[in-house]
C-alpha positions in Angstrom: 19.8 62.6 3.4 17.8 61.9 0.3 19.1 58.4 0.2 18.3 57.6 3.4 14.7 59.0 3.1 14.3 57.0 -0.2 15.6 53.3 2.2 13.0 54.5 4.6 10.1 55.0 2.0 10.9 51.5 0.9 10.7 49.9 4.1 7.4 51.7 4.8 5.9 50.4 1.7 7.5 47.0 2.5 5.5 47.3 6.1 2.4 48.1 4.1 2.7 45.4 1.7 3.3 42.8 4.4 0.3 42.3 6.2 -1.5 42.0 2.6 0.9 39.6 1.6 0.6 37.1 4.7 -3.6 37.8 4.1 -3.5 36.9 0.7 -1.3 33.8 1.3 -3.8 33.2 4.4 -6.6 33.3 2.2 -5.0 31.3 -0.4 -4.7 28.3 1.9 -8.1 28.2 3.0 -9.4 28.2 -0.5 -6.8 25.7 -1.4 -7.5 23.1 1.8 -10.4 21.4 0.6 -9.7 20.7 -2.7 -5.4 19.7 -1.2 -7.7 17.6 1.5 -9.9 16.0 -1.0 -7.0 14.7 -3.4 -5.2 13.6 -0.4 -8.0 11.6 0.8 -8.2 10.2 -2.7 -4.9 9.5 -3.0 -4.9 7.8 0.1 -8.0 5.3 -0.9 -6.8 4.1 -4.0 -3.1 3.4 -2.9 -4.2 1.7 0.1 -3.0 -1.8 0.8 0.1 -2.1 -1.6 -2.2 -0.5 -4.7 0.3 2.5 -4.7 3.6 0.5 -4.6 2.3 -2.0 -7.3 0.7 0.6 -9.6 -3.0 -0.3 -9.4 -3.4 3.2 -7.4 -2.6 4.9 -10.8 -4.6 2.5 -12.8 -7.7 3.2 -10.1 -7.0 7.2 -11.1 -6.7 6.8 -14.4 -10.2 4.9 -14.8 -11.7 7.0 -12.6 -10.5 9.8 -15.2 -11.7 7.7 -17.9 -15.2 7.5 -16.3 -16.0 10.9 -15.9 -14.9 11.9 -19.6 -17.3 9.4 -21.2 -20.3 10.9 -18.9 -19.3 14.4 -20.0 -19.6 13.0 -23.8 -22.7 10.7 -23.0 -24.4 13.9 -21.4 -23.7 16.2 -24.7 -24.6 13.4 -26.9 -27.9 12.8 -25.0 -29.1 15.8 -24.8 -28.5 16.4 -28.9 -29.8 13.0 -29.7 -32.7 12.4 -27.7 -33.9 14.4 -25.2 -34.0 17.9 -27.5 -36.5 16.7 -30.1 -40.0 15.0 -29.9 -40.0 11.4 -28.9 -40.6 10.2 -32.7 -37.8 11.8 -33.6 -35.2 11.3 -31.1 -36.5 8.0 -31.9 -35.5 7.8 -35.1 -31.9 9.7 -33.9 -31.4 6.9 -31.8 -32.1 4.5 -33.9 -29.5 6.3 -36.8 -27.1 6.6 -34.0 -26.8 2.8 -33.5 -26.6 2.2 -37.5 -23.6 4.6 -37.9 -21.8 3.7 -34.5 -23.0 1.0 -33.1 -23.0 -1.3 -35.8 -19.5 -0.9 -37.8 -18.5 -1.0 -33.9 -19.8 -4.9 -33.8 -17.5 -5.3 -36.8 -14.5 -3.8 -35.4 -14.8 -4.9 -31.8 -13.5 -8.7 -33.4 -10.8 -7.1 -34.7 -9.5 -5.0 -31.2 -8.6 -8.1 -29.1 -6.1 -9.6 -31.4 -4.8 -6.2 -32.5 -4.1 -5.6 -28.9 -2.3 -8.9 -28.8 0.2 -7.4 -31.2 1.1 -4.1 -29.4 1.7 -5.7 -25.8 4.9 -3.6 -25.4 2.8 -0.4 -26.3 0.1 -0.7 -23.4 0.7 2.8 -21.9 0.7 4.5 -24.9 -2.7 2.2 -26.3 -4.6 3.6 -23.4 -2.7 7.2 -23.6 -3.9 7.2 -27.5 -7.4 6.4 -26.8 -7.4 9.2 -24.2 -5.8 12.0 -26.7 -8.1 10.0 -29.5 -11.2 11.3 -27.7 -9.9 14.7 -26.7 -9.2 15.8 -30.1 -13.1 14.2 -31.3 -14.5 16.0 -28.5 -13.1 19.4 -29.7 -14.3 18.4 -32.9 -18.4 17.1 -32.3 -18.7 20.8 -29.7 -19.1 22.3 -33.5 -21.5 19.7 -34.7 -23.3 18.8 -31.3 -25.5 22.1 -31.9 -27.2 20.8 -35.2 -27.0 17.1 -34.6 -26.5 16.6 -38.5 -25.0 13.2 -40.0 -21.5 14.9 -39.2 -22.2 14.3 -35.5 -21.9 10.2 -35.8 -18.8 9.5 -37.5 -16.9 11.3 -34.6 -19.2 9.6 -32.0 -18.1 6.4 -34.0 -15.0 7.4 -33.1 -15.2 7.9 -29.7 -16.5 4.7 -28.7 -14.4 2.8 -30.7 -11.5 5.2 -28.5 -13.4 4.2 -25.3 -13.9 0.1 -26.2 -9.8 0.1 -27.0 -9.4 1.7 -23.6 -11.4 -0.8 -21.6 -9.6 -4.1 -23.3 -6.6 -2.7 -22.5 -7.9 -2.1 -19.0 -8.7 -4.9 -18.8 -5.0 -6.7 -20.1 -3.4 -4.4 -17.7 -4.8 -5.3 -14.8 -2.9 -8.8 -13.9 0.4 -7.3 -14.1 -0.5 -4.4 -11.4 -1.5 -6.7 -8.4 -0.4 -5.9 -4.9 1.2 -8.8 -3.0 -1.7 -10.9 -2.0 -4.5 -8.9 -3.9 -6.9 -10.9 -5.9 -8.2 -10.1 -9.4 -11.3 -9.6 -8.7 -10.6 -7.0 -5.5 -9.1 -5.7 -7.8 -11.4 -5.2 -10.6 -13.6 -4.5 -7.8 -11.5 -1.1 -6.8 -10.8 0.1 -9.9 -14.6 -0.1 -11.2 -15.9 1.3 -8.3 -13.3 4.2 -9.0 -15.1 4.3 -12.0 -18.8 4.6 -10.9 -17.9 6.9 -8.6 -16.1 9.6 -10.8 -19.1 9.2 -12.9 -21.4 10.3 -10.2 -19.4 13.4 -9.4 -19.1 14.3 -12.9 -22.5 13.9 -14.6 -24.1 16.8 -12.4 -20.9 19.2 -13.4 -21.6 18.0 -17.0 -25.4 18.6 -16.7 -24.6 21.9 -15.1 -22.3 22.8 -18.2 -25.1 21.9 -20.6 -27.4 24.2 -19.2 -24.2 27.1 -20.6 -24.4 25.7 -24.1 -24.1 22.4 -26.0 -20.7 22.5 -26.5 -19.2 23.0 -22.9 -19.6 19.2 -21.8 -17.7 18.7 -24.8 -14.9 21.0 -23.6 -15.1 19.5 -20.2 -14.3 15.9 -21.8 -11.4 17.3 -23.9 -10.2 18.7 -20.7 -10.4 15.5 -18.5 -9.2 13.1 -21.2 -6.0 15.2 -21.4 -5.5 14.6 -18.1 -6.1 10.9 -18.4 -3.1 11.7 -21.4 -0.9 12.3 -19.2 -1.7 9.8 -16.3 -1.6 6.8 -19.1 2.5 7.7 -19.2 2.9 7.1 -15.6 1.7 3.8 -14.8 4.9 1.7 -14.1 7.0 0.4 -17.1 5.8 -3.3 -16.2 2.7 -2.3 -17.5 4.5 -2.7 -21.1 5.9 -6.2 -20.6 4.8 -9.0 -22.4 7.0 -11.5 -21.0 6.0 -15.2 -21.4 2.6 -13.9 -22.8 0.8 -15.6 -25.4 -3.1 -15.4 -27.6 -5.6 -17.2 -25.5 -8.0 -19.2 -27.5 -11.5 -20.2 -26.3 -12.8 -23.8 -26.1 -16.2 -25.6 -25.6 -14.9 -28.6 -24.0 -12.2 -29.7 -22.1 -9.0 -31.1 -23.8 -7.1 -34.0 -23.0 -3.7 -32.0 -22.7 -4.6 -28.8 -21.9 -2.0 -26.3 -22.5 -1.3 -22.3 -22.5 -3.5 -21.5 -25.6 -6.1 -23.6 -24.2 -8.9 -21.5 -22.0 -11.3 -24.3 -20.6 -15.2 -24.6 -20.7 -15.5 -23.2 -17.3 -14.3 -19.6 -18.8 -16.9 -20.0 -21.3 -19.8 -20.7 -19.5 -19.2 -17.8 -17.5 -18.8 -15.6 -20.9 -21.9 -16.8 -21.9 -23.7 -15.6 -18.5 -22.2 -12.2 -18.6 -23.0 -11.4 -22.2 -27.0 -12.5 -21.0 -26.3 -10.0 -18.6 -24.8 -7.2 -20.3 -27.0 -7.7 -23.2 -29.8 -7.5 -20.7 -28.1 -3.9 -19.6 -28.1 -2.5 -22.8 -31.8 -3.6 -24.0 -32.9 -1.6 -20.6 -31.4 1.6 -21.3 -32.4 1.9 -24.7 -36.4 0.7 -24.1 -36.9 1.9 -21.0 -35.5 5.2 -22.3 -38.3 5.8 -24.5 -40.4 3.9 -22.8 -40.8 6.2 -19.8 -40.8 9.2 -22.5 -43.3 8.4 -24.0 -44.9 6.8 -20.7 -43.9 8.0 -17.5 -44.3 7.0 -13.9 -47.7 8.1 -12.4 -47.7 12.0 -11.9 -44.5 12.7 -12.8 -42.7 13.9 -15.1 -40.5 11.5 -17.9 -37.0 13.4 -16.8 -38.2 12.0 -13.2 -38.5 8.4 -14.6 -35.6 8.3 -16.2 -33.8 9.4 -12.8 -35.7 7.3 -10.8 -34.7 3.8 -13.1 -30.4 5.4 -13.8 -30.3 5.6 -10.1 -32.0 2.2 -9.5 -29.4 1.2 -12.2 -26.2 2.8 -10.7 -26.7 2.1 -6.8 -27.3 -2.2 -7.8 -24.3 -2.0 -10.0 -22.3 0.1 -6.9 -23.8 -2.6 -4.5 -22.8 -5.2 -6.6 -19.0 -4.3 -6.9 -18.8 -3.6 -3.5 -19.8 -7.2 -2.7 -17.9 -8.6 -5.1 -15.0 -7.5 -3.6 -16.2 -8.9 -0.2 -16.8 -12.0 -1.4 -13.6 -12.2 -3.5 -13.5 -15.5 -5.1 -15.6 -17.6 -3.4 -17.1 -20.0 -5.5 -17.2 -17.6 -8.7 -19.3 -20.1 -11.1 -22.3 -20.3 -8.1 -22.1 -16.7 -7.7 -22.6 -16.6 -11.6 -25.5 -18.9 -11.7 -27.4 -17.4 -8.6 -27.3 -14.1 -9.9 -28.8 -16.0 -13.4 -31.7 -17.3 -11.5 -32.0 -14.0 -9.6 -32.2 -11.4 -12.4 -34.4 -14.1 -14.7 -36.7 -13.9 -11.2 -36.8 -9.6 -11.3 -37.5 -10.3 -15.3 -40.2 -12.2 -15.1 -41.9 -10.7 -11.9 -41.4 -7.0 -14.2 -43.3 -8.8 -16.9 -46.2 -10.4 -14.9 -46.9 -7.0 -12.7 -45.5 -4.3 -14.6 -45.4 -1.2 -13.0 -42.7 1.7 -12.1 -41.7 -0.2 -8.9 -40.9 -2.8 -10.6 -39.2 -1.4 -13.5 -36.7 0.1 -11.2 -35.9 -2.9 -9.1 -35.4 -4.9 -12.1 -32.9 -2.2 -12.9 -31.1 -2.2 -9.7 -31.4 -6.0 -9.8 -29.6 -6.2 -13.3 -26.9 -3.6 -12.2 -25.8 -6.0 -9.2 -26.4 -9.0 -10.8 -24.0 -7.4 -14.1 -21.5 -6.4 -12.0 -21.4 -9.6 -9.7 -21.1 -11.8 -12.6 -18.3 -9.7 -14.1 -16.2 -9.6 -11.0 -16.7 -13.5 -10.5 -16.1 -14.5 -14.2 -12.6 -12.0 -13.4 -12.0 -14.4 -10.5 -12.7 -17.5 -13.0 -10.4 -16.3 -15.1 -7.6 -15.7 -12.7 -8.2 -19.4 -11.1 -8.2 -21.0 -14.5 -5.9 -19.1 -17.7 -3.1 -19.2 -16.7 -0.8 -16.3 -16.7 1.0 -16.4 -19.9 -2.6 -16.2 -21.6 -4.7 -14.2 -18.8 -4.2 -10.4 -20.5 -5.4 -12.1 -23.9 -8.3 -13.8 -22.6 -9.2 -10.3 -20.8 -8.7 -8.4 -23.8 -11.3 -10.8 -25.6 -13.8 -11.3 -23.1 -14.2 -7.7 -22.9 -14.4 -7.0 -26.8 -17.3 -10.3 -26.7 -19.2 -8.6 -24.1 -19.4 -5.1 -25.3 -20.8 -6.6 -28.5 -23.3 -8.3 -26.5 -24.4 -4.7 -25.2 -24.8 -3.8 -29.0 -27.4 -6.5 -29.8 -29.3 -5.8 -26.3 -29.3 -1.8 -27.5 -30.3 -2.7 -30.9 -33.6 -5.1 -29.7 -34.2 -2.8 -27.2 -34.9 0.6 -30.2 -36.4 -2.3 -32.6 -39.4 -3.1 -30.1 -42.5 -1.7 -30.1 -43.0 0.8 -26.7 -45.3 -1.9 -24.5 -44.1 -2.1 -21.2 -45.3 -5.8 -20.7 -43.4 -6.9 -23.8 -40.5 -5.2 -23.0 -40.1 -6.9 -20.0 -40.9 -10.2 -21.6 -38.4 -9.9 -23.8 -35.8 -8.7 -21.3 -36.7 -12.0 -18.9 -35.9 -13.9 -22.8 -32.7 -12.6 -22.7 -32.0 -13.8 -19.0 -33.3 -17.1 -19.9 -31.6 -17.4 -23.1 -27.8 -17.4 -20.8 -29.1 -19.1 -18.6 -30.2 -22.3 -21.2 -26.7 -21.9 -22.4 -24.6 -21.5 -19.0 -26.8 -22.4 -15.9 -25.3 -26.3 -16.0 -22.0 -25.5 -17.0 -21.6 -23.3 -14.4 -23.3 -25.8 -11.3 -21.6 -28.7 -13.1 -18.4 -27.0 -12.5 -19.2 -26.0 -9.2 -20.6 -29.3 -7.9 -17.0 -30.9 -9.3 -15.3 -28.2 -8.1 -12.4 -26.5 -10.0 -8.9 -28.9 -10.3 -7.1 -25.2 -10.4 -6.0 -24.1 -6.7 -8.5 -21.5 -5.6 -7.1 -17.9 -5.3 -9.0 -15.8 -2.4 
């Protein structure tokens, strides 16, 4: 009788414990549907159209990862370097941060395309070390990132020199993950919008992690870049072949015979238009930065500026990719020398009738125009290097316009804080690329290209 009263206890207790049980899983699920939803949805937008067959979908996640680690980094860096002290001396901060990183960067970046050339069967694990690169550098600035001393910058060094590596490789990887009867620059186009998007969902989170302490943005990026560890190692083994590949070299005029190391003037001109552009990009952020600091919009405050001209900034460089890939590769070099003309235009109107209205349509107007020209030079490339040279010429491309970010930074902490001179200088800039691409560019497309177009 005892054993049967000891079955029966059991079976009450299982009774009891059931309804709990099917609550709890109940409750389980409904925490879990939005976030199971959400990375469905995801899922669903970047393998769309072949993507996720091909690989690109996995490329499109793994920048998107990329993206919102380097905003968790920017936001911890930012707030130690610039925005915690007085504007003199974030200044100055500023200003030591681009002598110790950004300038033994300009020397190195050279040396990153051809080093990539030799590692073309290590791709994967390029971008999977520039991920873990950053993770472990991340751990180690959240115990400098407090005090801001000199100890800060060689691991900052690091990190962009981690991020650079990444993006050429990115950028080299990209032509061997194309759907069936995907362009380039669609391409590019979904992918960097993956990127700009993951960087909007995750500077609030690291914003809201700053306000813990100074370190946790850090510990978000080492986090995330983990992650992005981990999703390098599962992009498709084709990623690694360098079959038929060789170094892409560039040339200012066209050759008789041109062969597989030859990359025509047409690839050039459009270089020289996107470094105008990107150089323009980083003189904004760096003197309009302390600009509206030290100046702010009428009746508000400089944290308001700054928001007001980084959104300007973002939603013309969103706009601009998502037109891009509309457009495709219609007439790439016109696209290129319209958006010359039009961001020269923005300049100079900025410069004549400076004001806060115009600051931040300039900046939405060189967001688009950067991101417009990038996508169509991608599309120049495709139509014109052929594909035995066309993850070479990516890889330097991208390592020639970062450095003309550098210089644009660098002018743009060197001037003197006078809005109508900043903006003088930044329509210069403009019309600097286009004296030195503008009739390339409309020569070429008046002629038209002798390379079959590819939509």
């Amino acid at each position: 009788m005892g054993h049967y009263d000891g079955v029966a206890a059991a079976r009450s207790s299982d009774d009891a414990a059931g309804p709990l049980r099917r609550t709890a899983r109940a409750i389980g699920r409904v925490l879990r549907y939005p976030f199971a939803r959400t990375a469905k949805g995801i899922r669903k937008a970047t393998h769309a159209h072949g993507a996720g067959e091909s690989g690109l979908g996995k490329l499109i996640e793994l920048h998107a990862v990329n993206g919102a680690g380097d905003v968790m980094i920017t936001v911890a860096l930012a707030s130690t370097v610039f925005f915690s002290v007085p504007t003199d001396e974030a200044r100055g901060r500023v200003a030591l941060y681009l002598a110790i990183t950004m300038a033994p960067f300009a020397l190195l970046a050279p040396v990153i395309g051809p080093l990539l050339d030799r590692v073309p069967h290590g791709r994967r694990a390029a971008m999977a070390g520039a991920m873990l690169t950053r993770a472990v550098l991340a751990i180690a600035m959240s115990t400098l990132v407090a005090t801001g001393g000199l100890e800060l910058y060689p691991a900052a060094l690091g990190v962009l020199v981690a991020s650079k590596a990444y993006g050429v490789v990115r950028s080299a990887v990209v032509p061997r993950l194309l759907p069936p009867r995907f362009s380039l620059v669609r391409a590019n186009s979904r992918v960097t919008l993956a990127g700009l998007l993951a960087t909007g969902v995750a500077a609030p989170i690291g914003a809201g992690l700053q306000m813990i302490g100074s370190p946790w943005p850090l510990y978000g990026a080492c986090v995330i870049f983990l992650v992005g560890t981990f999703l390098a190692f599962t992009l498709p083994p084709k990623v690694d072949s360098a079959k038929g590949e060789r170094k892409a070299r560039l040339v200012t005029r066209q050759e008789k015979r041109p062969g597989l190391r030859t990359v025509g003037p047409s690839v050039l001109h459009g270089l020289q238009a996107n470094a105008a552009h990107r150089a323009l990009s980083g003189f904004l952020i760096f003197f309009l930065a302390f600009l509206l600091r030290e100046h702010p919009l009428s009746g508000h405050s400089a944290a308001f500026s700054l928001g007001v001209v980084g959104v300007a900034a973002g939603a013309g460089n969103a706009l601009g990719t998502a037109v891009g890939a509309w457009l495709k590769a219609r007439g790439p070099e016109l696209i290129i020398a319209t958006m010359l003309g039009i961001a020269l235009s923005a300049a100079i109107l900025a410069a004549l009738l400076f004001g806060g209205a115009l600051m931040a349509v300039l900046c939405a107007v060189a967001g688009l125009s950067q991101a417009l020209s990038k996508l169509s030079l991608d599309a120049v490339i495709q139509r014109d290097v052929p594909e035995q040279v066309r993850t070479s010429a990516f890889a330097r491309s991208e390592t020639l316009l970062q450095m003309a970010w550098v210089v644009g930074g660098a002018i743009g902490i060197a001037l003197p804080l006078n809005g109508v001179l900043g903006m003088s200088v930044a329509a210069g800039i403009v019309a600097a690329g286009a004296l030195a691409a503008a009739r390339g560019l409309l020569t070429t497309a008046r002629r038209g290209s002798p390379h079959p177009r590819v939509a």
